[in-house]
Phi, psi and omega in degrees: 000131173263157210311305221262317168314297193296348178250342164266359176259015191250297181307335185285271152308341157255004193259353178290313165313292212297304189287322150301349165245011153274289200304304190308274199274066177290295192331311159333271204286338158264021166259326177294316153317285214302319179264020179293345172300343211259344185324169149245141205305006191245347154268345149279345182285312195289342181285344158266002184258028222235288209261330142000270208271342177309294190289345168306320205280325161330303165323279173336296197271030174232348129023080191074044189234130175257031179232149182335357215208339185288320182273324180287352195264324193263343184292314164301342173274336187281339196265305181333291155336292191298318177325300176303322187311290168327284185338312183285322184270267192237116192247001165302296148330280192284002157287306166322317189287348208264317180280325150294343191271130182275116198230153184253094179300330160314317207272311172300334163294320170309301179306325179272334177286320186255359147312289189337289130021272196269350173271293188329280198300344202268330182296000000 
């Protein structure tokens, strides 16, 4: 198995978890959003000092590779990257952006069962 399978069935199976359980526990996961303020700034630093370095190695290892699954895998690592970044840089900002955005668990629980999808099956 190569590096990019195994990083799309790992992004595949958790993106499955994740996406059945905004649809299952939508009440969950928008009490969880509503109290992303309250967090504490030392589990958003860890959570970026977390989520960094994933999407780097995510990049790294699809990195001049042209087939579907190689892009759709490094496009999910440049958000990763960004995430973490913010989280580290300005986590003031992305706490704001996050408490405003008003998200629909469904349509984003949805969007993750067929990310999910397409890395299991495409692998």
């Amino acid at each position: 198995m190569d590096t990019i399978t195994m990083i799309a069935k790992l992004m595949g199976w958790t993106f499955l978890a994740a996406g059945l359980g905004m649809i299952i526990s939508g009440k969950h996961y928008r009490a969880m959003l509503r109290s992303l303020n309250k967090t504490s700034p030392v589990l958003l630093f860890l959570a970026g000092l977390v989520e960094l370095p994933i999407g780097i190695a995510i990049v790294i290892a699809t990195a001049g590779i042209c087939w579907h699954l190689a892009i759709v895998t490094m496009i999910v690592g440049l958000l990763f990257i960004a995430e973490g970044f913010s989280l580290l840089v300005i986590p003031q900002y992305w706490l704001k952006f996050w408490t405003k955005f008003k998200i629909c668990n469904y349509c984003l629980g949805g969007a993750m069962l067929l990310l999910a999808c397409y890395f299991i099956i495409a692998t």
